[in-house]
C-alpha positions as CSV (number, residue, x, y, z in Angstrom):
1,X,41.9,-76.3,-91.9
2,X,40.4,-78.7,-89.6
3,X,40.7,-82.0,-91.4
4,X,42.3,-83.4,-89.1
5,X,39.7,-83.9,-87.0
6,X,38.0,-86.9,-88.2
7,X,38.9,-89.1,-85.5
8,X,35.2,-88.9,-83.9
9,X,34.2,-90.5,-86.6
10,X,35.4,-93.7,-85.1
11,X,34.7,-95.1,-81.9
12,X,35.8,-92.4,-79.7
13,X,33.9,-90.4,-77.6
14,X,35.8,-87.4,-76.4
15,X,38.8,-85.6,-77.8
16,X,40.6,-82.7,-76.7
17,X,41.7,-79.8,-78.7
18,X,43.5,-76.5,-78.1
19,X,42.2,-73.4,-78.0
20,X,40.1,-71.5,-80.7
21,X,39.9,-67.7,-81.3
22,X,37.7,-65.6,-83.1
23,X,35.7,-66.7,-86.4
24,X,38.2,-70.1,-86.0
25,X,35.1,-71.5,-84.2
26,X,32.7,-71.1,-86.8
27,X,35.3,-71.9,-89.2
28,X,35.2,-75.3,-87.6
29,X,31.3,-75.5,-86.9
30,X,31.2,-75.4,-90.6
31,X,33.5,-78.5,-91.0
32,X,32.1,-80.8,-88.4
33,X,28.4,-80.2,-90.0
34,X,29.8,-81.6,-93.3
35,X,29.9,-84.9,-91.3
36,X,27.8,-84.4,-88.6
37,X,23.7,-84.9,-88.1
38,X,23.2,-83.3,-84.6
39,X,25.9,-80.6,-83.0
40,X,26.0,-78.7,-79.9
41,X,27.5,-75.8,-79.3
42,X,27.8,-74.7,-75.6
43,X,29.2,-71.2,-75.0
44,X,29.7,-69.4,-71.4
45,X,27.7,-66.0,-72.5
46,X,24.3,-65.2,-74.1
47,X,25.9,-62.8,-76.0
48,X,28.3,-65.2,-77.2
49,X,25.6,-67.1,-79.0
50,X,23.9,-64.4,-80.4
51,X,27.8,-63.9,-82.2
52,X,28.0,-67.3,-83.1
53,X,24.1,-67.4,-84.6
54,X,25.2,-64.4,-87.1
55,X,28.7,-65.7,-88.2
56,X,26.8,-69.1,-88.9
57,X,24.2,-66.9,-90.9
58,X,26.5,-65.3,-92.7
59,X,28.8,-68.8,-93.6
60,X,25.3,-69.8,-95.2
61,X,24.4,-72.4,-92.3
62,X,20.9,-70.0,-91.1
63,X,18.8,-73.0,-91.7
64,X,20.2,-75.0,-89.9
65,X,21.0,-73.7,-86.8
66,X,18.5,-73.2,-83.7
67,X,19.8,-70.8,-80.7
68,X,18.6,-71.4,-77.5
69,X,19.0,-67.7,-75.4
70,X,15.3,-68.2,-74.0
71,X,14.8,-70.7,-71.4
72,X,10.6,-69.8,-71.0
73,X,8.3,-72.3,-71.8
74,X,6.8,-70.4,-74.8
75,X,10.5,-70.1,-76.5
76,X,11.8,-73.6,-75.3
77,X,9.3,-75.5,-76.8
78,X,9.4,-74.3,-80.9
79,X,13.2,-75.4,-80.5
80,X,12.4,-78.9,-79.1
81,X,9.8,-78.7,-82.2
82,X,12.7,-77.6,-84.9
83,X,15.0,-80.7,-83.0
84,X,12.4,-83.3,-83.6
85,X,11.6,-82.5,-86.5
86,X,14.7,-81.8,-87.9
87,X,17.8,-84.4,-89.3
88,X,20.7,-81.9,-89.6
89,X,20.8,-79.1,-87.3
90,X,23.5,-77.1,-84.9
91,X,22.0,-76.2,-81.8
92,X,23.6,-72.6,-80.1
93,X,23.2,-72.4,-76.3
94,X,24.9,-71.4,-73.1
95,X,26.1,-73.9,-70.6
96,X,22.3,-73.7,-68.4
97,X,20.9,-76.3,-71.3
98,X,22.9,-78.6,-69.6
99,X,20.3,-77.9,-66.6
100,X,17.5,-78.1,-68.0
101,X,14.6,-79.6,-66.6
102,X,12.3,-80.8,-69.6
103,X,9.5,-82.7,-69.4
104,X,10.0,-86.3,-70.7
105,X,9.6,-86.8,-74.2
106,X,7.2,-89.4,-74.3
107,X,5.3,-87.6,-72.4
108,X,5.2,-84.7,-75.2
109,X,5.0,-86.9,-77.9
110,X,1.6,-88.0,-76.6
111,X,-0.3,-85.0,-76.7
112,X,1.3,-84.1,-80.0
113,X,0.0,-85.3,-83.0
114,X,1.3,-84.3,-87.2
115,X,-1.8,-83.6,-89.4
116,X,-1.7,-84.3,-93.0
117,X,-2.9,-82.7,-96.1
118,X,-5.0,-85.4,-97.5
119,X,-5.0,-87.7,-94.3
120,X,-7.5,-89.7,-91.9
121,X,-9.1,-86.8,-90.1
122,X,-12.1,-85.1,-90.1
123,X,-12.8,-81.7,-89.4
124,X,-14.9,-82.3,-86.3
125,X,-11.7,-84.2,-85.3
126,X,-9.7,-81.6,-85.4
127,X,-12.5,-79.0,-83.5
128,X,-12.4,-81.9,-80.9
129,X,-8.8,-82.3,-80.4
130,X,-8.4,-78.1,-80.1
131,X,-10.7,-77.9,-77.5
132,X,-9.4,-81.4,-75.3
133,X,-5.4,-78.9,-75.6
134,X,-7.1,-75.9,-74.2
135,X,-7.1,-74.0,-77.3
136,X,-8.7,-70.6,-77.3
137,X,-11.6,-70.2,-80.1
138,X,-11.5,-66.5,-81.4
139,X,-12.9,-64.7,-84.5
140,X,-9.1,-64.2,-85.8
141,X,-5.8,-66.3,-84.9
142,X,-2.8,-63.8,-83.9
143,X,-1.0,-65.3,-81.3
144,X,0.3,-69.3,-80.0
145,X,-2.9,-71.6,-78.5
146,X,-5.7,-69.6,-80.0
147,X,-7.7,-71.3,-82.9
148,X,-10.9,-69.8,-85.5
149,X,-13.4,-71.6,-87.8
150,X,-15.2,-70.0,-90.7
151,X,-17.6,-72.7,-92.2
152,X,-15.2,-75.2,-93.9
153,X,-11.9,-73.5,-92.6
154,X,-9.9,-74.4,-89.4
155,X,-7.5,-71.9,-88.0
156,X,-4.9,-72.1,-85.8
157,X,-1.5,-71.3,-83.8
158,X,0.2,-74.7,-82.7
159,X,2.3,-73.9,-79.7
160,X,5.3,-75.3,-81.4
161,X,5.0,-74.0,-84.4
162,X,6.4,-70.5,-85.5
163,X,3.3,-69.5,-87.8
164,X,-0.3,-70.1,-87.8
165,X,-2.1,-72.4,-90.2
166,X,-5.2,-72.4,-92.1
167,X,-7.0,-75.8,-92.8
168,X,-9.4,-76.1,-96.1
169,X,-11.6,-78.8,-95.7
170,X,-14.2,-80.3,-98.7
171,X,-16.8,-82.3,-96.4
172,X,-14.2,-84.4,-94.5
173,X,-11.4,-84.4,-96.5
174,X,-8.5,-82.0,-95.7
175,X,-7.7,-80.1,-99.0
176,X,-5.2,-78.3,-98.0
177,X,-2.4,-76.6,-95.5
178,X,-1.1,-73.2,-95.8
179,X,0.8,-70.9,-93.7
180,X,-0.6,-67.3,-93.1
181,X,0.4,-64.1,-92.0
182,X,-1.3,-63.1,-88.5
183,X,-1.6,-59.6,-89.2
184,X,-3.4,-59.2,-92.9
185,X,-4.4,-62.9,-92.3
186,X,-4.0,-63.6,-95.6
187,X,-3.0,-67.8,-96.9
188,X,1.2,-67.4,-97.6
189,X,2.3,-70.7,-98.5
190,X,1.0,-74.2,-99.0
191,X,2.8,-76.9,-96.8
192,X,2.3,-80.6,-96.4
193,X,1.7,-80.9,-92.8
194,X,1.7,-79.5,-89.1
195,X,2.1,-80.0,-85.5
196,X,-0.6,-79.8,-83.7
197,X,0.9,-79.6,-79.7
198,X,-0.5,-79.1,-76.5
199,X,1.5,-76.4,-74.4
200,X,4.3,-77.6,-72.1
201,X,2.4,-75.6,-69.9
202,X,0.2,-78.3,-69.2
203,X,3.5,-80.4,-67.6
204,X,4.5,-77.4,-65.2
205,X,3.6,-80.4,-62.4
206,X,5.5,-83.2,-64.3
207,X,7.3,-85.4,-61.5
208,X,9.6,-87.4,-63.7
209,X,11.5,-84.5,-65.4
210,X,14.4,-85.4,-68.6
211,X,16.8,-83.4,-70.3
212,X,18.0,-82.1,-73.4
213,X,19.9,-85.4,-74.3
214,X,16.4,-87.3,-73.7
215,X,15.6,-84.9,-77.5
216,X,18.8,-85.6,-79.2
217,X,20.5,-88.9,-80.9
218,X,24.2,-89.7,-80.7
219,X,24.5,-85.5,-80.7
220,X,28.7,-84.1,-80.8
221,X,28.6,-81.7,-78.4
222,X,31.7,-78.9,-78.5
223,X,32.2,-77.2,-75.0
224,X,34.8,-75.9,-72.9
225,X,36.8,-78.2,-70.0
226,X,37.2,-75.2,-68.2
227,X,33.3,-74.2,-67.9
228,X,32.2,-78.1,-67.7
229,X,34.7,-77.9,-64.7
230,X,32.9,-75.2,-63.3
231,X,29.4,-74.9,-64.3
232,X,26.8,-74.5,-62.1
233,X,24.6,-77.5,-61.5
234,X,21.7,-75.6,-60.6
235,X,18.2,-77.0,-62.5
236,X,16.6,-74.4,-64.1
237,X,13.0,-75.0,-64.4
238,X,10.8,-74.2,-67.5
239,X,8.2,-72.5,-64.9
240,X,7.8,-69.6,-62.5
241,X,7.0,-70.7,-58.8
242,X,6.1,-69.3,-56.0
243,X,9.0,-69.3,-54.6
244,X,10.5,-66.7,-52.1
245,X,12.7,-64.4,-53.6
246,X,15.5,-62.1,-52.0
247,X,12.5,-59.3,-51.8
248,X,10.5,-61.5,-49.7
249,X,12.6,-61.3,-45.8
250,X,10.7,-61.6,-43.1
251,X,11.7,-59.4,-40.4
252,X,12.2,-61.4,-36.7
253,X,13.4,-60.9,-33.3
254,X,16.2,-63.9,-33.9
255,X,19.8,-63.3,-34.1
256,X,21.1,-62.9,-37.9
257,X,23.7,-65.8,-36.2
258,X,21.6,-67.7,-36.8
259,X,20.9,-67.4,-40.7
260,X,24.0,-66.7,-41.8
261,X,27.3,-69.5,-40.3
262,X,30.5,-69.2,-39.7
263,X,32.8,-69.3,-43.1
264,X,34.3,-72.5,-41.7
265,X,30.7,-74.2,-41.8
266,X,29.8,-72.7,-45.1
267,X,32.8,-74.1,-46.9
268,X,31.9,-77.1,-45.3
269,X,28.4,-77.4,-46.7
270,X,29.9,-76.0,-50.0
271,X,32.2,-79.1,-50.6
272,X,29.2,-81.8,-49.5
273,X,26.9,-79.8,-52.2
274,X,29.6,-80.0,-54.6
275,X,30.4,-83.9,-53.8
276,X,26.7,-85.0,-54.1
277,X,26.1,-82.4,-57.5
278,X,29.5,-82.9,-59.6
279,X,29.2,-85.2,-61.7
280,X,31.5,-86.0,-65.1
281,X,28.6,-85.1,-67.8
282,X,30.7,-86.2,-71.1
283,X,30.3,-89.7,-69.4
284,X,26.6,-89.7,-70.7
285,X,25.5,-92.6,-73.0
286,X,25.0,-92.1,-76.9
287,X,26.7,-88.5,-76.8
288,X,30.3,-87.6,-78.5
289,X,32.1,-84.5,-77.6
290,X,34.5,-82.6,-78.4
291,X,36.0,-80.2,-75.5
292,X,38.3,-77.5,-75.8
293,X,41.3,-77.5,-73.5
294,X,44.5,-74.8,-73.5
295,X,47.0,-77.4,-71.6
296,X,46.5,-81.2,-71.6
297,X,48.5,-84.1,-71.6
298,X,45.3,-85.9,-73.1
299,X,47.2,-88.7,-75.9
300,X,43.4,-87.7,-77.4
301,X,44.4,-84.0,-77.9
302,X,44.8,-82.5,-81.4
303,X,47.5,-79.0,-81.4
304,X,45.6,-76.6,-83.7
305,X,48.4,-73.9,-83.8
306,X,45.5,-71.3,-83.5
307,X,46.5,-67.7,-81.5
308,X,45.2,-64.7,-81.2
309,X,45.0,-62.2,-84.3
310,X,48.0,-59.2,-83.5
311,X,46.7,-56.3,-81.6
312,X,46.0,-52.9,-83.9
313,X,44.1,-50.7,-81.7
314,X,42.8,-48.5,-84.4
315,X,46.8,-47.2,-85.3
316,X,47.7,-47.0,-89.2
317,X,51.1,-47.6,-88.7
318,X,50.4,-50.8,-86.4
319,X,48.7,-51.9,-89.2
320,X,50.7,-51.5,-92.0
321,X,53.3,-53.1,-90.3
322,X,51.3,-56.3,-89.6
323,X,49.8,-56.6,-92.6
324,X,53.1,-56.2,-94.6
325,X,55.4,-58.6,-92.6
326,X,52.9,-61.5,-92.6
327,X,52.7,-60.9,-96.3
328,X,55.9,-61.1,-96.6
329,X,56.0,-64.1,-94.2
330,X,54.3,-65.7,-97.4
331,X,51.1,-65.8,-95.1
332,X,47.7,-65.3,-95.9
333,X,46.5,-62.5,-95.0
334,X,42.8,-61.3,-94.9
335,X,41.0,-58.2,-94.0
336,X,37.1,-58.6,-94.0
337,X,34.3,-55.8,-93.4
338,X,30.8,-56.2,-92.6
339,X,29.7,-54.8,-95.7
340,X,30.8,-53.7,-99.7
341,X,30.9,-50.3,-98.8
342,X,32.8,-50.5,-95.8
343,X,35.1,-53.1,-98.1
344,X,35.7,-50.5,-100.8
345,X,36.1,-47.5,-97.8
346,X,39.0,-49.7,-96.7
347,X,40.7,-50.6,-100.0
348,X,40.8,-46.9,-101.4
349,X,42.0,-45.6,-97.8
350,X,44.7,-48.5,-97.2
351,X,45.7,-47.5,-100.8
352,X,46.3,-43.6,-100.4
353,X,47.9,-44.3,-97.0
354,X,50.7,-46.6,-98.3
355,X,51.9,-47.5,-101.7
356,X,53.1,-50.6,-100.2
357,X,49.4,-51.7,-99.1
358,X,47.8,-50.7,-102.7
359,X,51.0,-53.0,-104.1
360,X,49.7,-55.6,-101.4
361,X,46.4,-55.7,-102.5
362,X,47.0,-55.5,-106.1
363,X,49.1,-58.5,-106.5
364,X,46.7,-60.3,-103.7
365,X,48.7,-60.6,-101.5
366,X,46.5,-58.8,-99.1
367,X,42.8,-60.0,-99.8
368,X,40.1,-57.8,-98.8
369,X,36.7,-59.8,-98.5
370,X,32.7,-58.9,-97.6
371,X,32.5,-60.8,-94.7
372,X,30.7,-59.6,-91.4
373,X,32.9,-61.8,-88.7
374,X,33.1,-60.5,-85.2
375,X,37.1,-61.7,-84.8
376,X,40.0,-62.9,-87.0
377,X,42.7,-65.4,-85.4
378,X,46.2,-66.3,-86.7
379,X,46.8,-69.9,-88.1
380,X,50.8,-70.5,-88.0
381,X,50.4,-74.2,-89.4
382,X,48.6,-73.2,-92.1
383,X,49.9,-69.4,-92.1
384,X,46.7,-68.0,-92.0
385,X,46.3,-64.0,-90.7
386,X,42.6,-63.6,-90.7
387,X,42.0,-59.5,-89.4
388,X,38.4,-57.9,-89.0
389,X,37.2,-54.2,-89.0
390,X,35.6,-54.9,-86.1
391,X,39.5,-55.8,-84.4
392,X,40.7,-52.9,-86.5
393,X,38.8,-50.1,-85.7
394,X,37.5,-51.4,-82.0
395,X,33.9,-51.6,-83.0
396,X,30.9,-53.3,-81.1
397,X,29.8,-56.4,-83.3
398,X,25.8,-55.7,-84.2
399,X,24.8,-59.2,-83.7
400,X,21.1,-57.9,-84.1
401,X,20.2,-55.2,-86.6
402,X,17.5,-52.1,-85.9
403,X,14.2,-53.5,-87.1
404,X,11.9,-50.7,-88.1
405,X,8.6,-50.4,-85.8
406,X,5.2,-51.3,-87.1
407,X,3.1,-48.6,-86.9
408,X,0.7,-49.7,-89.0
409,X,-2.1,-52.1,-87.1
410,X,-2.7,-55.6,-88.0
411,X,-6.0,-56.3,-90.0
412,X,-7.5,-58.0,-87.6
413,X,-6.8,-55.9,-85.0
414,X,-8.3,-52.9,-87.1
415,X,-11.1,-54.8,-88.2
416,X,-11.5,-55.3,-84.3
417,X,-12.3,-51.9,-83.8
418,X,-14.6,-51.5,-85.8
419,X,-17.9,-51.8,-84.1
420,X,-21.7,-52.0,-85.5
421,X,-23.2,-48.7,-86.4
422,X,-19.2,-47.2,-87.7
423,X,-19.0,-46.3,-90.7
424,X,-16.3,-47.4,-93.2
425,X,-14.3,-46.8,-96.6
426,X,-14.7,-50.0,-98.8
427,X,-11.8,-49.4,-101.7
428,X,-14.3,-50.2,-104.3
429,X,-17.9,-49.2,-103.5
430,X,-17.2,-46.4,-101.0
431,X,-18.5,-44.9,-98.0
432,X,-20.5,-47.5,-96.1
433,X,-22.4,-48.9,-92.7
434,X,-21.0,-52.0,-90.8
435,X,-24.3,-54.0,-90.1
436,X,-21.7,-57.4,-88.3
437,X,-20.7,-60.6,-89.3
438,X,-23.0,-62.6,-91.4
439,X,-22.5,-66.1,-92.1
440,X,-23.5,-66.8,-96.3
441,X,-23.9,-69.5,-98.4
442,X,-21.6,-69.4,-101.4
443,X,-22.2,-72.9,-103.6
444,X,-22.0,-76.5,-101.3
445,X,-20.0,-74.1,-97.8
446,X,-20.9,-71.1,-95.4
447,X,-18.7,-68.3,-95.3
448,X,-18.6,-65.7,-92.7
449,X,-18.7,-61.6,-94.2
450,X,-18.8,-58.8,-92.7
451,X,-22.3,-57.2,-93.7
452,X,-21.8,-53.4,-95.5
453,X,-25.0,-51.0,-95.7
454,X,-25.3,-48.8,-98.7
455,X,-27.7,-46.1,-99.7
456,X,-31.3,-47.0,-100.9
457,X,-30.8,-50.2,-99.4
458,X,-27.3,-51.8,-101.1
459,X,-25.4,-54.6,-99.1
460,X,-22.0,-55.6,-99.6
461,X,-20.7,-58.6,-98.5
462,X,-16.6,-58.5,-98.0
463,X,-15.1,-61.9,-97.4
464,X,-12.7,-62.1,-94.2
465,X,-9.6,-62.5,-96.1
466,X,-10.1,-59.5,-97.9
467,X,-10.2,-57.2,-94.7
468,X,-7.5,-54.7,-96.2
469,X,-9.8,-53.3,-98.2
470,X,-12.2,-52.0,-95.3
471,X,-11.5,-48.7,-93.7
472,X,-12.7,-47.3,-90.7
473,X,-14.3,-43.9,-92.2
474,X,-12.3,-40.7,-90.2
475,X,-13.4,-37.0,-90.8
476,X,-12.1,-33.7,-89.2
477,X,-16.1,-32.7,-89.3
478,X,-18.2,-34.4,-86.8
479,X,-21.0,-35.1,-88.7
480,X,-22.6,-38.5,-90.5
481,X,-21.4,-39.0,-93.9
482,X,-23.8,-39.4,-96.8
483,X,-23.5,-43.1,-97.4
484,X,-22.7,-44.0,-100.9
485,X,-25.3,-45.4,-103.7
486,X,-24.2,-48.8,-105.4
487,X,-24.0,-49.1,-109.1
488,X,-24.3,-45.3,-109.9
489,X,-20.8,-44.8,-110.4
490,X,-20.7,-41.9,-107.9
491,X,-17.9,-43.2,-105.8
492,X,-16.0,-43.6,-108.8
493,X,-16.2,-40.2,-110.2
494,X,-15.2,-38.9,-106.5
495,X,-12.1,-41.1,-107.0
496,X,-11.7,-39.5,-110.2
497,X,-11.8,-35.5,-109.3
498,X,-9.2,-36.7,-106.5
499,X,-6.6,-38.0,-108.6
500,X,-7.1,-35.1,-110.9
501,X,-6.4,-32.4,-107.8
502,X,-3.3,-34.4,-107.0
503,X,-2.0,-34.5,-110.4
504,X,-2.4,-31.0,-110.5
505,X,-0.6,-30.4,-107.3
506,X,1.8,-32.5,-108.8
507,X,2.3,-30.5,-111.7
508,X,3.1,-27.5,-109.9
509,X,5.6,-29.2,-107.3
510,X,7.4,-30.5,-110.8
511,X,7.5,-26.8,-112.3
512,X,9.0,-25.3,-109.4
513,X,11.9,-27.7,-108.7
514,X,12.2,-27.7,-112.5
515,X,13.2,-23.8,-111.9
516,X,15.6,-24.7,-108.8
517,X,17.6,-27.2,-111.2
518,X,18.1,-24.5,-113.4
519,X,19.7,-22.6,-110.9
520,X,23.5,-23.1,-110.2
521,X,24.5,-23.8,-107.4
522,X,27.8,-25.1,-105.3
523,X,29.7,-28.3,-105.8
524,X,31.4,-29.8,-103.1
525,X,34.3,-31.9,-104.0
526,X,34.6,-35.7,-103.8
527,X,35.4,-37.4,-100.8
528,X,39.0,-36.3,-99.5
529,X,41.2,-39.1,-97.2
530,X,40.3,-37.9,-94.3
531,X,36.5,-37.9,-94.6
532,X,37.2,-41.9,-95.7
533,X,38.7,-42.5,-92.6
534,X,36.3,-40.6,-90.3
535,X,33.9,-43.0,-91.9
536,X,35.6,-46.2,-91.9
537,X,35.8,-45.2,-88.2
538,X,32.4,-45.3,-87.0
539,X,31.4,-47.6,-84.3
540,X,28.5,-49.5,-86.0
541,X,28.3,-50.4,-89.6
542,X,25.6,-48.5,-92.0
543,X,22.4,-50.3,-92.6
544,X,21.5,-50.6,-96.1
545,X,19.1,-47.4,-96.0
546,X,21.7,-45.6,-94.1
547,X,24.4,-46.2,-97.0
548,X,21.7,-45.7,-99.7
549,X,21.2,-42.3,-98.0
550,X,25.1,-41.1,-97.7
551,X,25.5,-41.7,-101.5
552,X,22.6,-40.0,-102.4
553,X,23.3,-36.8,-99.8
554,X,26.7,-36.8,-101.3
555,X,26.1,-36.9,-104.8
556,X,23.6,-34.0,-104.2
557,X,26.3,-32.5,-102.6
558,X,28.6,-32.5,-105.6
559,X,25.8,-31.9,-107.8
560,X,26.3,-28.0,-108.8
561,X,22.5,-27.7,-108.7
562,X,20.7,-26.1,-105.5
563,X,20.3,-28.8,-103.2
564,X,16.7,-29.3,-101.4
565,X,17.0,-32.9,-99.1
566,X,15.1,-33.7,-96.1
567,X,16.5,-37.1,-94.5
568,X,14.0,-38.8,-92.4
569,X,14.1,-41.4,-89.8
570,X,12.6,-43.5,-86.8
571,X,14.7,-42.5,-83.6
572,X,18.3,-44.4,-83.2
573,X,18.6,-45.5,-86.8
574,X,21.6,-43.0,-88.1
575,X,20.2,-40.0,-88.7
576,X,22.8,-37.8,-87.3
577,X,25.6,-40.6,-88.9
578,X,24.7,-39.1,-92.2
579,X,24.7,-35.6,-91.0
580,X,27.8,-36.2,-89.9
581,X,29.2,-37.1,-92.5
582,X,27.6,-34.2,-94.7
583,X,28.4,-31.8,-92.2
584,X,32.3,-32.9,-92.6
585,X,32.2,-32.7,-96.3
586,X,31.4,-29.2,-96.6
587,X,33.6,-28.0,-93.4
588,X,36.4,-29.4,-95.8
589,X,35.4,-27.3,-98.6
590,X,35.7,-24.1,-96.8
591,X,31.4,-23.9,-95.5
592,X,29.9,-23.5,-91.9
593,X,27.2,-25.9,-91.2
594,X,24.8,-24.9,-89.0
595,X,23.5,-27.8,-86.3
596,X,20.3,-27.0,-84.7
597,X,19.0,-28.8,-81.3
């Protein structure tokens, strides 16, 4: 579809194209990156980006894109990290990365430096290096800039890294890297290397600022004419100063005349700020762009015969009518949904609305496909109608799905609590006394433990990567718990006449819904038209646990045994979605449903 763009493979730098709409943008992302090393993608919105980050996801590209929507220090430098390091990316920003102000990279480079499994450098080295970048030394790594050692292992949080690291070292020699997860601090995966970088912090007061092109090599940047035309060439600055801000008036005697001039004078200044700022940025050495442009009479403009997708505004008839006379146009045509579920909603009901449609799709002429794009277009060169469920239906497009909170508290942050003198739950020896930390000798290294009392005088020693098997001890009764005895077996035996209670608790929780499935109850019927297209109608698409949830409420619904469900659910993840949709279902068959507050 856009093959025809090859001519910036050659020697020319700049080449105009007409106007893209909808997914044709990532459609052509996806082209240029067959060819391309380094592309930029400048967009006018944050939320734009965020769009264009989950179509590229979704067209299989995740790994190699990086989205800049952050321009803080802390966020700004693990991109430059993921560009340097990196051969083949796509970089996702707004039009303010053009404004940048970024510490030179030479400058960075120097107080960055790549360790090596297996390479020249010792662990005091290493210790040395940590404390000349200002690292933090604390008993457990959770967060960028803090670093821990345990007799022969080094851990820590490069700033421009994205996960901590844990270094093993035999005497001098650096056995090994792995990644680990901060919150059960537990080794994940072995890698080959790491940055080690000193904070960009540290060159808040850097005089001789660069830009983003001062990180990139012979980059193809796409952009708008329009917004270069018209961007603001304000530098943004990676760091908060203490500047005044509108908040911050000081109150005088003086005429506001004074502060604020005449509109004449204003304009004035406006079009000497503009004459010393504007400059023509797709002048700039070793960069290639391409820049979209909706009239031109450029000789270096390509006509991509790409319009807007026809308006259906959530009317049946509008779309049957679209979708059959492009088909019959010999175009095309393709409806996508985010989902399977949401594709198979949309088959059946297009089906039962129109014998015409089910004829469509059965001969292919009308191609329903799984794919979550925000926006279709209309290709008349290569009669392409390219239609969404999102365009459909008028639904907001999810560019970041509900992630469900942690309740649960890191390791380390539980083993934190824990102070000398509690008492704790060790999964294997029981009931216990924290005594500390206690640094052991196990064969030619030191290890630190924490220290575990037991009765008659037992000591347990629980190695610090094994932290999720130490409880804090809670009881309703205020009282000291009798600690218990190693090597009697007593904690195992209390383990024991638990799981016996709870299988006899199970056993009577089985009996008693074994009666209720006995019983007959009412069956609901299957899902009618009309229930398909309340669903197929709902703003936001179900999440996996939400559509694992309807079919299960429904099938209990048509089930003729009693039914017996409770549906829970963290606050704004669909809850009441899925009681809608019950609650439909059985107003259809005749039943009041009762909705209490």
């Amino acid at each position: 579809m856009f093959s025809n763009l090859s001519s910036l493979k050659g020697e020319l730098s700049k080449l105009y194209i007409s106007s893209l709409y909808g997914a044709s943008k990532a459609f052509l992302i996806e082209e240029l990156i067959k060819h391309e090393n380094q592309l930029v993608i400048l967009l006018p919105e944050i939320k734009s980006t965020e769009e264009l980050n989950v179509e590229m996801g979704i067209l299989g590209l995740e790994k190699e894109t990086i989205l800049i929507d952050d321009f803080r220090a802390e966020s700004i430098q693990g991109k430059l990290t993921d560009v340097t390091n990196r051969d083949k990316y796509i970089i996702i920003s707004t039009y303010d990365l053009l404004n940048l102000k970024l510490p030179q990279k030479d400058e960075v480079d120097k107080k960055t430096t790549k360790i090596q499994a297996g390479g020249n450098i010792s662990f005091d080295e290493i210790i040395e290096y940590l404390n000349l970048l200002n690292y933090q030394k604390d008993k457990f790594v959770e967060a960028p800039g803090e670093f821990s050692q345990r007799g022969s292992i080094i851990d820590f949080w490069s700033y421009s890294e994205h996960n901590p690291v844990r270094l093993e070292f035999d005497g001098d020699f650096l056995e090994s890297i792995r990644h680990f997860d901060p919150e059960s601090q537990r080794s994940i995966e072995k890698i080959d290397n790491v940055t080690l970088a000193a904070t960009l912090e540290q060159e808040k007061d850097y005089t001789n600022h660069s830009d983003i092109f001062d990180y990139l090599q012979n980059p193809l940047i796409f952009a708008s004419e329009f917004e270069l035309e018209n961007i603001n060439h304000q530098p943004i600055n990676l760091f908060t100063k203490d500047e005044e801000t509108h908040a911050d008036v000081i109150i005088s005697d003086e005429s506001l005349d004074d502060e604020f001039p005449e509109p004449d004078d204003q304009h004035k200044d406006i079009e000497q700020h503009e004459t010393v700022t504007k400059t023509d940025i797709t002048t700039k050495e070793h960069t290639r762009w391409i820049l979209e442009e909706e009239l031109s009479t450029s000789n270096n403009r390509i006509e991509l015969g790409l319009t807007e997708a026809p308006s259906i505004n959530s009317n049946y008839e509008t779309l049957f009518s679209v979708l059959k006379d492009y088909a019959d146009k010999s175009y095309d045509v393709i409806l996508t949904a985010e989902n399977e579920l949401q594709t198979n909603r949309l088959k059946e009901l297009l089906s039962e609305f129109k014998v015409e449609l089910a004829e469509l799709i059965e001969t292919g002429k009308l191609k329903l496909e799984t794919l979550a794009i925000k926006e279709g277009f209309l290709h008349k060169k290569e009669k392409i109608l390219l239609l969404t469920d999102y365009q459909v239906f008028g639904k907001p497009y999810r560019t970041k799905l509900p992630q469900m909170k942690r309740f649960k508290k890191s390791k380390s942050k539980a083993f934190a609590s824990i102070k000398r003198g509690n008492y704790v739950v060790h999964e294997d020896y029981g009931i216990g006394q924290y005594s500390g930390l206690e640094t052991i000798e196990i064969g030619e290294s030191n290890q630190e433990s924490m220290k575990l009392l037991y009765n008659e005088g037992g000591v347990v020693y629980v190695n610090l990567n094994y932290l999720n098997l130490v409880k804090r001890y809670s009881s309703n009764v205020n009282l000291s718990p009798t600690l218990s005895t190693l090597g009697t077996g007593e904690w195992d035996r209390k383990k024991t006449r638990t799981k016996k209670k709870i299988k006899v608790a199970a056993r009577e929780l089985i009996e008693l819904y074994a009666k209720r499935k006995a019983e007959k109850g009412f069956g609901f019927g299957t899902d009618t038209v009309w229930q398909k297209e309340l669903e197929v109608s709902f703003l936001y698409e179900d999440t996996p646990d939400q559509e694992k949830v309807t079919v299960e409420v429904k099938e209990d619904m048509e089930a003729e045994n009693p039914m017996d469900r409770l549906v829970c659910g963290d606050v704004g993840f669909g809850k009441t979605e899925v009681a809608v949709r019950a609650a439909f279902k059985a107003v259809q068959d005749g039943k009041q449903v009762a909705l209490l507050v």
